[in-house]
Every structure is written in structure tokens, then in C-alpha cells.
N, CA, C and O atoms as CSV, one atom per row, in Angstrom:
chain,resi,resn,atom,element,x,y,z
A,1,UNK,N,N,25.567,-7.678,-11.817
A,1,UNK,CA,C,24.389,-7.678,-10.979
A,1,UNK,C,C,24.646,-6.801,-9.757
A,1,UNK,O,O,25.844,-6.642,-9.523
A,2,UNK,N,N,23.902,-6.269,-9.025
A,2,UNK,CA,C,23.465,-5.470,-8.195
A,2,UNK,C,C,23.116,-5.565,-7.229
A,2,UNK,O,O,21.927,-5.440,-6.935
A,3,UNK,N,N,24.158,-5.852,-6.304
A,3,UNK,CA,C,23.609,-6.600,-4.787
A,3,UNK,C,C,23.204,-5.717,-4.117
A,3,UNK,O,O,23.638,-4.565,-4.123
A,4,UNK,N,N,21.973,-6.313,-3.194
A,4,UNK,CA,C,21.074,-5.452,-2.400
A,4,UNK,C,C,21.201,-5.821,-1.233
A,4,UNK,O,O,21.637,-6.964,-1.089
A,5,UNK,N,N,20.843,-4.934,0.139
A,5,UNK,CA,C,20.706,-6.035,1.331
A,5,UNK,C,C,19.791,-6.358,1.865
A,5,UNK,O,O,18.756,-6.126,1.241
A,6,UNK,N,N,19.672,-6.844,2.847
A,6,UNK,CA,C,18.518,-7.706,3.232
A,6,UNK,C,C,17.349,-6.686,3.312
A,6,UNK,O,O,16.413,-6.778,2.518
A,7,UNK,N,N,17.393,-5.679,4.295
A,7,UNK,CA,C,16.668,-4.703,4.739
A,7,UNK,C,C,16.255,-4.087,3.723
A,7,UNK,O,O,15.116,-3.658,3.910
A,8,UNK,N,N,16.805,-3.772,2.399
A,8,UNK,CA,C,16.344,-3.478,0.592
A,8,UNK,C,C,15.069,-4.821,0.937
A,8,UNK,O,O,13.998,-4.577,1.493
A,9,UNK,N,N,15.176,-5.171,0.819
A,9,UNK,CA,C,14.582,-6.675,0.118
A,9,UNK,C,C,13.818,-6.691,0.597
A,9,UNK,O,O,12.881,-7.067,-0.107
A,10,UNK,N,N,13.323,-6.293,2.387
A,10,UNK,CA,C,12.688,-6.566,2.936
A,10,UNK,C,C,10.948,-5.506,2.920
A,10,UNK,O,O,9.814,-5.601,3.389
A,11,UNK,N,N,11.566,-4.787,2.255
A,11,UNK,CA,C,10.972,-3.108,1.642
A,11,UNK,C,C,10.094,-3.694,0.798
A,11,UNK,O,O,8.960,-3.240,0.956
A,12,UNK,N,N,10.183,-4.588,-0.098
A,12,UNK,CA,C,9.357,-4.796,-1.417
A,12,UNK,C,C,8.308,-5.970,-1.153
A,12,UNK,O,O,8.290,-7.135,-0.756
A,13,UNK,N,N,7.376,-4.893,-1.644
A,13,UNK,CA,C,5.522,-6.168,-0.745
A,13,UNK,C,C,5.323,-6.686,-2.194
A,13,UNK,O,O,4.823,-6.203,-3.210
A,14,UNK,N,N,5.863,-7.761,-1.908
A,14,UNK,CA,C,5.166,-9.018,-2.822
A,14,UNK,C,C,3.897,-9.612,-2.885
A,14,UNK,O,O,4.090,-10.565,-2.130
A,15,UNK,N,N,2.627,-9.725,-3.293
A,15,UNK,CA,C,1.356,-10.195,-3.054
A,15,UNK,C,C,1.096,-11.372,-4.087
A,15,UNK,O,O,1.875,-11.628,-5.005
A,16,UNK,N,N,0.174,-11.910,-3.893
A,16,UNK,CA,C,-0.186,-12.824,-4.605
A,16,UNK,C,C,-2.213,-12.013,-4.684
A,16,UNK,O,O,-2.978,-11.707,-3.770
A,17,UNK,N,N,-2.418,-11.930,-6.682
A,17,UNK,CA,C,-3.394,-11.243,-6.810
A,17,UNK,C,C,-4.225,-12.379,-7.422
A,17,UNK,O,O,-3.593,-13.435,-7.383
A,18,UNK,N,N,-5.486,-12.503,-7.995
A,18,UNK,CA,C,-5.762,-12.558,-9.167
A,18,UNK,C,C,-6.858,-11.271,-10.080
A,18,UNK,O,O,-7.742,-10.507,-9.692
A,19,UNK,N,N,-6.230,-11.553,-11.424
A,19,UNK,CA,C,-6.427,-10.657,-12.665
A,19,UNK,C,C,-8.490,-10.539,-13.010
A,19,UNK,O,O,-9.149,-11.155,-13.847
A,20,UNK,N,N,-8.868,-9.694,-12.157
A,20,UNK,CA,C,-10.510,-9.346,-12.322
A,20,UNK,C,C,-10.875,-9.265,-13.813
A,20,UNK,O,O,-11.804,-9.792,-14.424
A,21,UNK,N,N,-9.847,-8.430,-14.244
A,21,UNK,CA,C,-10.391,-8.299,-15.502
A,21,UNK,C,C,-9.280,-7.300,-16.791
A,21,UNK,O,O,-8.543,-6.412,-16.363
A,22,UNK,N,N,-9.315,-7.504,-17.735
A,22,UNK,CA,C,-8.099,-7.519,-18.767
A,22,UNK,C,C,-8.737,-6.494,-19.612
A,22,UNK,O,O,-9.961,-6.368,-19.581
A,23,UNK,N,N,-7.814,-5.562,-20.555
A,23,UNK,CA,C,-8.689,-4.954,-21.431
A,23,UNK,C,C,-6.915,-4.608,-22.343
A,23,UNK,O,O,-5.781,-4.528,-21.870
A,24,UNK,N,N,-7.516,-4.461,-23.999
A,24,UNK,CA,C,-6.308,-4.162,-24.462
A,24,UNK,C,C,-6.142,-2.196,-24.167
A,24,UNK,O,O,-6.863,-1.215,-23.988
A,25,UNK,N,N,-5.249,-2.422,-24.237
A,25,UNK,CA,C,-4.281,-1.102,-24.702
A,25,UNK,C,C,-3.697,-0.150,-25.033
A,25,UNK,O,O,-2.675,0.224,-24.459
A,26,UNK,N,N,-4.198,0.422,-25.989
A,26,UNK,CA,C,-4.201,0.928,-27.582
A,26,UNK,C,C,-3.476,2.311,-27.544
A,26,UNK,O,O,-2.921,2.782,-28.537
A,27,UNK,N,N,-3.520,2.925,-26.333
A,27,UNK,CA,C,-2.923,4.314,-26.095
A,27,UNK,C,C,-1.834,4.294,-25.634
A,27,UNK,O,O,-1.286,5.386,-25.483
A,28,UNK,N,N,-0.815,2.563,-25.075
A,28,UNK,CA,C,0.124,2.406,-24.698
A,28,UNK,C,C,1.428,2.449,-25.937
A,28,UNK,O,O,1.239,1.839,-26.989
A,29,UNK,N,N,2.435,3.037,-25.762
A,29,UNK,CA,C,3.311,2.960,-26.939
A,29,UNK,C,C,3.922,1.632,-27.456
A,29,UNK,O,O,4.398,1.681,-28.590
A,30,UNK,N,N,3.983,0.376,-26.747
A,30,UNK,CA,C,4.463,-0.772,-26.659
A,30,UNK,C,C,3.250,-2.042,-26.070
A,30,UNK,O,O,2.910,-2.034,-24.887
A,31,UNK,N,N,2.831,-2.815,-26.803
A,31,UNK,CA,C,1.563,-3.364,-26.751
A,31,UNK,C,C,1.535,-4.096,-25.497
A,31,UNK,O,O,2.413,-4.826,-25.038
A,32,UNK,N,N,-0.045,-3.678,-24.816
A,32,UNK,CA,C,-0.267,-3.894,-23.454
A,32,UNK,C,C,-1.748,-3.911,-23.297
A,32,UNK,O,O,-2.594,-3.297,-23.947
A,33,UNK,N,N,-1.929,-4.966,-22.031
A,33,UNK,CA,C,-3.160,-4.228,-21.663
A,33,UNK,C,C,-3.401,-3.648,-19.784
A,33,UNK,O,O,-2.585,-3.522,-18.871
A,34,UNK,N,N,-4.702,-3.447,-19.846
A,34,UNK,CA,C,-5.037,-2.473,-18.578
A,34,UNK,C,C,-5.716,-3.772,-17.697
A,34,UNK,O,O,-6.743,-4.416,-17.910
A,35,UNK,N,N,-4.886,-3.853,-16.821
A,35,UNK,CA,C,-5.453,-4.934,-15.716
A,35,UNK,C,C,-5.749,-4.292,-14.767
A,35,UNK,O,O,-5.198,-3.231,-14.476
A,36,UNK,N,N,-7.061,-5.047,-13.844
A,36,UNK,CA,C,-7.240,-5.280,-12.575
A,36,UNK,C,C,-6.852,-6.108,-11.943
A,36,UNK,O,O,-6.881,-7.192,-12.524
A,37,UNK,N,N,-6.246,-6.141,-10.368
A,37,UNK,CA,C,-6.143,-7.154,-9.891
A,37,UNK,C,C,-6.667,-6.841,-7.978
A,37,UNK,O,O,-6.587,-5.881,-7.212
A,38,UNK,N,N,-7.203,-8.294,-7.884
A,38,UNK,CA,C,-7.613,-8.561,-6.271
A,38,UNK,C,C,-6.600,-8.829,-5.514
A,38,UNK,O,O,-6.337,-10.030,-5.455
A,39,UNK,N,N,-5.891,-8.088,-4.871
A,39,UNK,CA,C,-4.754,-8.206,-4.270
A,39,UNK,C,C,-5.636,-8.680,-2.624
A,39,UNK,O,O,-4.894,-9.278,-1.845
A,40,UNK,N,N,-6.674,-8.509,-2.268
A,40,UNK,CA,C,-7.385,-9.350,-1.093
A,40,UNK,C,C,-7.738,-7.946,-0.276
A,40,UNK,O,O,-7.468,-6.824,-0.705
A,41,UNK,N,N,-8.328,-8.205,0.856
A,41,UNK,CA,C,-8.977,-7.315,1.342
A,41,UNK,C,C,-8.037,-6.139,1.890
A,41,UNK,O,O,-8.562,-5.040,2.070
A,42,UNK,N,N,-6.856,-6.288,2.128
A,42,UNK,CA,C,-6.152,-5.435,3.180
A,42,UNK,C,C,-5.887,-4.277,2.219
A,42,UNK,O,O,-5.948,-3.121,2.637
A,43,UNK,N,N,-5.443,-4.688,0.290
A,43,UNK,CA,C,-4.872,-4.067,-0.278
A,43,UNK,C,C,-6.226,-3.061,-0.998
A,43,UNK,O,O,-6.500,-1.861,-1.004
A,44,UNK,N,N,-7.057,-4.760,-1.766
A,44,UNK,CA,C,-8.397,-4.006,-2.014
A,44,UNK,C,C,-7.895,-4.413,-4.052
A,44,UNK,O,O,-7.098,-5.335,-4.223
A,45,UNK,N,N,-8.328,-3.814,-5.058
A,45,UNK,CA,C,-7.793,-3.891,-6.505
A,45,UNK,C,C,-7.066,-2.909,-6.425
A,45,UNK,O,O,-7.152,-1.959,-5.647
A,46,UNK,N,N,-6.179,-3.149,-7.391
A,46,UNK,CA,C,-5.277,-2.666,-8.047
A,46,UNK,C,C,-5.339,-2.617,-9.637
A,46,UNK,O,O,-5.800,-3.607,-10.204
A,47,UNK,N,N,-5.003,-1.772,-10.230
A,47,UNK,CA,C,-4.311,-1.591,-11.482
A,47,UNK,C,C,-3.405,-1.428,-12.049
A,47,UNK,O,O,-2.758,-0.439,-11.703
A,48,UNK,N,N,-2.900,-2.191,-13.098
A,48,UNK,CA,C,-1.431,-1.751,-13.763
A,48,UNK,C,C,-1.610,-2.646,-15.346
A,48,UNK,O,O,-2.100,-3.650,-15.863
A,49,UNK,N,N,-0.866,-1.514,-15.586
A,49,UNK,CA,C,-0.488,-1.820,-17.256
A,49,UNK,C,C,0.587,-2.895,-17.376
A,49,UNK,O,O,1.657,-2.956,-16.769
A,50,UNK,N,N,0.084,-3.726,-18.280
A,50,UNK,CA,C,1.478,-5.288,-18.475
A,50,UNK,C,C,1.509,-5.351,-19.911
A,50,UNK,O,O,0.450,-5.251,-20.532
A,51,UNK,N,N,2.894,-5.546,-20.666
A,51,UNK,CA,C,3.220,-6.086,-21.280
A,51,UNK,C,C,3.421,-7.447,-21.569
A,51,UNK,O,O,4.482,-8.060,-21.689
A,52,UNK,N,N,1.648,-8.043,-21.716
A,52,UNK,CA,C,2.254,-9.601,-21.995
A,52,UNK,C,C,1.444,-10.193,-22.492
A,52,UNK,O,O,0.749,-11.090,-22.014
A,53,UNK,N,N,1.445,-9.435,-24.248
A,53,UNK,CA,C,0.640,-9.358,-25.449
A,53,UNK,C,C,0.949,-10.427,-25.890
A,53,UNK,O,O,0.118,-11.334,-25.836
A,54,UNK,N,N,2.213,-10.653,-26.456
A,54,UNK,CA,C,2.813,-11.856,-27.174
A,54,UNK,C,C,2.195,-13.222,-26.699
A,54,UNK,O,O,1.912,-13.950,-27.650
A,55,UNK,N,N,1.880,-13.819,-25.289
A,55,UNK,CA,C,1.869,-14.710,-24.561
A,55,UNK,C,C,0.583,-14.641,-24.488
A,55,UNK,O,O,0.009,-15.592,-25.019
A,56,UNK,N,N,-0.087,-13.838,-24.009
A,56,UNK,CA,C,-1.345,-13.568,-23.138
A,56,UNK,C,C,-2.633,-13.285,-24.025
A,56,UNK,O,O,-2.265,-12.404,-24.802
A,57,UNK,N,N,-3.994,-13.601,-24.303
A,57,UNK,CA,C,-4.982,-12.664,-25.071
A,57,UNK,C,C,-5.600,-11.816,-23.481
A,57,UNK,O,O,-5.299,-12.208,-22.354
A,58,UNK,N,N,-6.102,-11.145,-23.650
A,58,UNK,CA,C,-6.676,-10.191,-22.365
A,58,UNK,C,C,-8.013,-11.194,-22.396
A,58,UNK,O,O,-8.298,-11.337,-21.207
A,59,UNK,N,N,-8.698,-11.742,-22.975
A,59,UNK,CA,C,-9.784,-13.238,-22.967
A,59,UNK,C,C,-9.635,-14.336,-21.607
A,59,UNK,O,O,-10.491,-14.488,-20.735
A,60,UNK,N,N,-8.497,-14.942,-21.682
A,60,UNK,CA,C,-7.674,-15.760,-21.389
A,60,UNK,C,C,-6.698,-14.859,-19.668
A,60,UNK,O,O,-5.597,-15.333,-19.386
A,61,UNK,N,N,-7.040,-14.135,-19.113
A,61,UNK,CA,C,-6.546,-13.665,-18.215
A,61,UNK,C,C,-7.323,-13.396,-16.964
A,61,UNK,O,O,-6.791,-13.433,-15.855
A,62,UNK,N,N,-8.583,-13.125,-17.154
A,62,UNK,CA,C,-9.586,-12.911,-15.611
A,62,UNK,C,C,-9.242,-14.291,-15.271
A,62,UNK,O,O,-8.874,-15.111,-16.111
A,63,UNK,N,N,-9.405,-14.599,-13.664
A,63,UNK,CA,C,-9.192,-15.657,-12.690
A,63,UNK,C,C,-7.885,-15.912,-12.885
A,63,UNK,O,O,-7.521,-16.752,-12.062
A,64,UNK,N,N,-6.909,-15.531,-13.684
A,64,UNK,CA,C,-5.755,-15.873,-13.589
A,64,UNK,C,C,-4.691,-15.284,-12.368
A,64,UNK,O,O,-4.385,-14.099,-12.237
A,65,UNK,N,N,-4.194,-16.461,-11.480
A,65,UNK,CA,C,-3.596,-15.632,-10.190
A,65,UNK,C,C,-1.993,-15.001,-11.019
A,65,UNK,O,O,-1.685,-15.230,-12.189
A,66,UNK,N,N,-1.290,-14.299,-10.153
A,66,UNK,CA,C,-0.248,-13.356,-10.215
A,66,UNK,C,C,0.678,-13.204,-9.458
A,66,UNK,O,O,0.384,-13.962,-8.533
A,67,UNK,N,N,1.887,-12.599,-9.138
A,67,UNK,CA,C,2.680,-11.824,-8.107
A,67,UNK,C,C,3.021,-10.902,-8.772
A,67,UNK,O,O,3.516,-10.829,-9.897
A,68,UNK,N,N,2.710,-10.095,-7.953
A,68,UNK,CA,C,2.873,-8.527,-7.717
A,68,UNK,C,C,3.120,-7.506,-7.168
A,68,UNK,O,O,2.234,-7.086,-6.424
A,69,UNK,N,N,4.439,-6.658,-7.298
A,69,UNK,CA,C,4.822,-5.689,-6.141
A,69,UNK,C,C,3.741,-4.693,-5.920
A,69,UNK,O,O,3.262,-4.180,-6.931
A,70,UNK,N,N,3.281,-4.339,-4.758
A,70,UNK,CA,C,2.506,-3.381,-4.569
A,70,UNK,C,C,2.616,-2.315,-3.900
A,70,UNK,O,O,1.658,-1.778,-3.342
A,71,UNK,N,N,3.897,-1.844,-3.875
A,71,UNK,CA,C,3.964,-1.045,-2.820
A,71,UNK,C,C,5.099,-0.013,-3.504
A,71,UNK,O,O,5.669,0.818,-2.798
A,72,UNK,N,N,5.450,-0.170,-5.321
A,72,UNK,CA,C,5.715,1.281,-5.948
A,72,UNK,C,C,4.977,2.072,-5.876
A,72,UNK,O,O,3.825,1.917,-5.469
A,73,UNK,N,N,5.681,3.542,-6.417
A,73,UNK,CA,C,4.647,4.613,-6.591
A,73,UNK,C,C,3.914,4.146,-7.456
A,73,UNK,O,O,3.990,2.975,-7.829
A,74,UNK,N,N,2.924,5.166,-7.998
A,74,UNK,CA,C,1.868,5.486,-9.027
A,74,UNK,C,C,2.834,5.344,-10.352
A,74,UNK,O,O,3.795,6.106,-10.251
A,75,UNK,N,N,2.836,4.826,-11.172
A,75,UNK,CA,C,3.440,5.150,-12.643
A,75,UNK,C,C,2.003,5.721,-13.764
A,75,UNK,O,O,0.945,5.122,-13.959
A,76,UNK,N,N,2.342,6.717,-14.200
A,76,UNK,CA,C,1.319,6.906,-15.116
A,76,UNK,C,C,2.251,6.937,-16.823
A,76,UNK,O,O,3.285,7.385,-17.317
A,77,UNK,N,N,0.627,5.856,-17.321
A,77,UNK,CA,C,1.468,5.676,-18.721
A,77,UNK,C,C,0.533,5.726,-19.634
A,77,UNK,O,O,-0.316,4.845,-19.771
A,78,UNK,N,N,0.634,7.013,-20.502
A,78,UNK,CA,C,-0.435,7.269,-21.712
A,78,UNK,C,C,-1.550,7.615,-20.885
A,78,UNK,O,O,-2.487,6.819,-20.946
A,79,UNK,N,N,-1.639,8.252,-20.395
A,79,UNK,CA,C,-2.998,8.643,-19.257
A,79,UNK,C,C,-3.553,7.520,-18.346
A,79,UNK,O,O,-4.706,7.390,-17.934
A,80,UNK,N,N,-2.503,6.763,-18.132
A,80,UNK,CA,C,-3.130,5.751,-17.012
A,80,UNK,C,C,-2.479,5.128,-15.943
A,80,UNK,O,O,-1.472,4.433,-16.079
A,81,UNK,N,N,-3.209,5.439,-14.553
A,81,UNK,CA,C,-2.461,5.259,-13.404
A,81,UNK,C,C,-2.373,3.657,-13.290
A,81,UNK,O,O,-3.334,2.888,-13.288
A,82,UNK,N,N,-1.099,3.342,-13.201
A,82,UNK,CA,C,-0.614,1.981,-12.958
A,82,UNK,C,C,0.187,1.877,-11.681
A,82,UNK,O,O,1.239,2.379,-11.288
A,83,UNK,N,N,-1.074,0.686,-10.970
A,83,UNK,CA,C,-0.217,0.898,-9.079
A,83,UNK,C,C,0.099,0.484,-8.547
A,83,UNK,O,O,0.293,0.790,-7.370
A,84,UNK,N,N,0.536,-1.207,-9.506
A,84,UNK,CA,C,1.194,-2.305,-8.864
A,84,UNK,C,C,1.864,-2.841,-10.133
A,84,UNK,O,O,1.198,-2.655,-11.152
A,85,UNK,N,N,3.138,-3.520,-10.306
A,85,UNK,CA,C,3.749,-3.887,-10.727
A,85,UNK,C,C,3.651,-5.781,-11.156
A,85,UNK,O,O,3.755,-6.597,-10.240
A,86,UNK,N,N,3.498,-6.130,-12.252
A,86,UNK,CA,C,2.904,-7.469,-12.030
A,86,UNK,C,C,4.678,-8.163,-12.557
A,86,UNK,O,O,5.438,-7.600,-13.345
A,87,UNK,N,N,4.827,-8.918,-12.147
A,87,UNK,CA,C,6.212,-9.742,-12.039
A,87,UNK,C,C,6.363,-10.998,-13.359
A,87,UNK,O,O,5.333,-11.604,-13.652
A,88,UNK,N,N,7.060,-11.179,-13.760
A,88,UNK,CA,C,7.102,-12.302,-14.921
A,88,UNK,C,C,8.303,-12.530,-15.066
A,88,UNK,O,O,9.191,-11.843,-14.562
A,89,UNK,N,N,8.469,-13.469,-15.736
A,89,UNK,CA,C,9.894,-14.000,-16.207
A,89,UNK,C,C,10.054,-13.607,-17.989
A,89,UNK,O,O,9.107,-13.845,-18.739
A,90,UNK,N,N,11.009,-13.155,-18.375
A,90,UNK,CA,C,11.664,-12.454,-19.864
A,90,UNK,C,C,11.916,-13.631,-20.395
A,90,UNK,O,O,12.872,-14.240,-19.913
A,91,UNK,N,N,11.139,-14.280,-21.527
A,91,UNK,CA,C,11.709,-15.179,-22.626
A,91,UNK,C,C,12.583,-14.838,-23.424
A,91,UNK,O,O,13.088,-13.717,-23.503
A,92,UNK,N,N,12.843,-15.843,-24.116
A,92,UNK,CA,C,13.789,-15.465,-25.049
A,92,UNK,C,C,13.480,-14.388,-26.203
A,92,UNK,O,O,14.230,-13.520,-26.649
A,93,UNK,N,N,11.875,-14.762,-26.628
A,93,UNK,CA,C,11.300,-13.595,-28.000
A,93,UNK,C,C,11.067,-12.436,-27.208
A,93,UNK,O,O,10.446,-11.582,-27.840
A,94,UNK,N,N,11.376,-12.088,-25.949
A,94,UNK,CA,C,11.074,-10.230,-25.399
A,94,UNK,C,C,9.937,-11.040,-24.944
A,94,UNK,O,O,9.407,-10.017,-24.511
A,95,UNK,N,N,8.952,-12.090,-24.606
A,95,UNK,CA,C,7.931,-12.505,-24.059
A,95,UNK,C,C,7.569,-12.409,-22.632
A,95,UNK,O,O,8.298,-13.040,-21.867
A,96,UNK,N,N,6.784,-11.879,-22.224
A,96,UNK,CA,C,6.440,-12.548,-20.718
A,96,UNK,C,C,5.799,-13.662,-20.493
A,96,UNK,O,O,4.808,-14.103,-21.076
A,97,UNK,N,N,6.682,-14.309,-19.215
A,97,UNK,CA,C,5.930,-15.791,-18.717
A,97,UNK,C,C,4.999,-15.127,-16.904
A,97,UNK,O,O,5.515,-15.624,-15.903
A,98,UNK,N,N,4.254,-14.513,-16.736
A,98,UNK,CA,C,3.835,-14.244,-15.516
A,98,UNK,C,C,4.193,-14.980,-14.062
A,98,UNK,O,O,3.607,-16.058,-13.970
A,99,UNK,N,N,4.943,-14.682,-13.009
A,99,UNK,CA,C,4.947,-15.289,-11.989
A,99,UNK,C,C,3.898,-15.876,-11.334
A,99,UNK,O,O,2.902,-15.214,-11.623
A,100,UNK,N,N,3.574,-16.876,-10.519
A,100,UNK,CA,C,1.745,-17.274,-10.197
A,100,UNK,C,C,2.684,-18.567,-9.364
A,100,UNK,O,O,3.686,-19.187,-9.723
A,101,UNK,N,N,1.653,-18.644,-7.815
A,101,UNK,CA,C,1.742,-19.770,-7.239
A,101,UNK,C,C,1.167,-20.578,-7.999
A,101,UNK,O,O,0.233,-20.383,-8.777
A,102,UNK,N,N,2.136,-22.147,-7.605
A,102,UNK,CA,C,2.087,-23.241,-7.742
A,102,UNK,C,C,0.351,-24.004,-7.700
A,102,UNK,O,O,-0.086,-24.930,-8.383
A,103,UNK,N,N,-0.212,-23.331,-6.816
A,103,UNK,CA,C,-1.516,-24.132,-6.437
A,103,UNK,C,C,-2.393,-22.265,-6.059
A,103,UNK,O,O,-1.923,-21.167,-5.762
A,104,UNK,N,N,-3.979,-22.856,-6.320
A,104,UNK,CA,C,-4.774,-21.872,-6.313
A,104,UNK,C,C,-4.254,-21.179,-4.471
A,104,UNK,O,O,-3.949,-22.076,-3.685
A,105,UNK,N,N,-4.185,-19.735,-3.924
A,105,UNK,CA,C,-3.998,-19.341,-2.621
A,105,UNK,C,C,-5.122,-18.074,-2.707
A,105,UNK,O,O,-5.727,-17.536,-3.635
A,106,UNK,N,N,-5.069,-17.865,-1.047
A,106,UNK,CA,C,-5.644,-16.703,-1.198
A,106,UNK,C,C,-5.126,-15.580,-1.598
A,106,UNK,O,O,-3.971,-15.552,-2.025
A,107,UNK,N,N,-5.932,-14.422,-1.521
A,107,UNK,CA,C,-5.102,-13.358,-2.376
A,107,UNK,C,C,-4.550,-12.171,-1.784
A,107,UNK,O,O,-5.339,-11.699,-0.965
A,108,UNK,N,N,-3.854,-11.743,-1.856
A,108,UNK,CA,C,-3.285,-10.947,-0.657
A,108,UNK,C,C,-1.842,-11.689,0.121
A,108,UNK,O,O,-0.957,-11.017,0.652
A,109,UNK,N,N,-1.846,-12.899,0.061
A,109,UNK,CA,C,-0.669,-13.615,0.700
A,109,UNK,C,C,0.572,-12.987,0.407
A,109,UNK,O,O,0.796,-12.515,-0.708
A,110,UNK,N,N,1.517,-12.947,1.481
A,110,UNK,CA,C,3.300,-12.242,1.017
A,110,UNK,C,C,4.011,-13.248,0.364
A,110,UNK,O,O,4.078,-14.457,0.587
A,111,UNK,N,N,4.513,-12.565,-0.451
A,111,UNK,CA,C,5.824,-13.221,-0.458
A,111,UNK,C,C,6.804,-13.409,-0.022
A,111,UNK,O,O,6.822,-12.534,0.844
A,112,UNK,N,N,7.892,-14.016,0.074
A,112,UNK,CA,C,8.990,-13.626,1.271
A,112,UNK,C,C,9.910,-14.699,1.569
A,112,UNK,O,O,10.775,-14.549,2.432
């Protein structure tokens, strides 16, 4: 592992979003879909591509809250700008489990 220091750590904007709206994929090389998310007024939506087909239907995902780094560059993947990073935990099958407060919050809140 890869120790960082504080001032690293302190660099990375954690938000708490929720998912506007889900769509599959199809131009991604590794199955995904194209999210929105309400990261709250300061940030405004966001978009980014997630891998978390296995777990997730894109049905089953609007109102769903999140954490999410927001403050990488732009990644573009298969022609699509992805501009926040959505956070999850790696199962055992290659699955994502999505990070998400405990209780409904507003959106935009840090992490930290």
C-alpha cells in the first residue's frame, strides 16, 4: 500500500450526490452506464461513466444517493466526458457495492 500524506488527502473533494438519471452504455468497452449526478448547488450535475452493471439495473438508480470525487480531470471514454468519479467498494465477483451515506443528506456535503 501507498502511503499518502495528509495534505494528499486533503486535495481530494469528496461529495455526497444523488444519481438524476442512469442510461446503459453500449459504446463503453467494459459494461457501464452514463450517469448524472446532483452534486448540490455549488458543484451543479455532474457526469461519469460507472461500472456497476453486475449489481445495479440503470432502472433502479435515479434518487439513489452516492460519494463522489469531484475534483479529477475530465476522463473521456468512448466519446464521453466523465467528470466525477463515483466511489464503491470491489466485491468479490469484480462487483461494485456503491459508497452512500448512512441516512438521506443534502447533496453537495464533504467528506472528510
Amino acid at each position: 500500500m501507498n502511503e499518502i500524506n495528509w495534505k494528499d488527502f486533503e486535495k481530494i473533494e469528496m461529495r455526497v450526490g444523488t444519481i438524476v438519471s442512469a442510461e446503459v452504455f453500449p459504446e463503453a468497452k467494459k459494461p457501464a452506464y452514463k450517469l448524472s449526478i446532483d452534486f448540490g448547488e455549488e458543484i451543479g450535475v455532474l457526469k461519469s461513466s460507472a461500472q456497476i452493471t453486475r449489481r445495479y439495473t440503470h432502472e433502479e438508480l435515479p434518487g439513489r444517493q452516492i460519494v463522489g470525487v469531484v475534483n479529477l480531470p475530465v476522463k473521456k471514454i468512448a466519446g464521453f466526458k466523465s467528470e466525477c468519479l463515483v466511489l464503491g467498494v470491489m466485491g468479490d465477483n469484480q462487483d461494485v457495492v456503491l459508497l452512500s451515506p448512512g441516512q438521506k443528506v443534502p447533496n453537495g456535503l464533504k467528506i472528510g
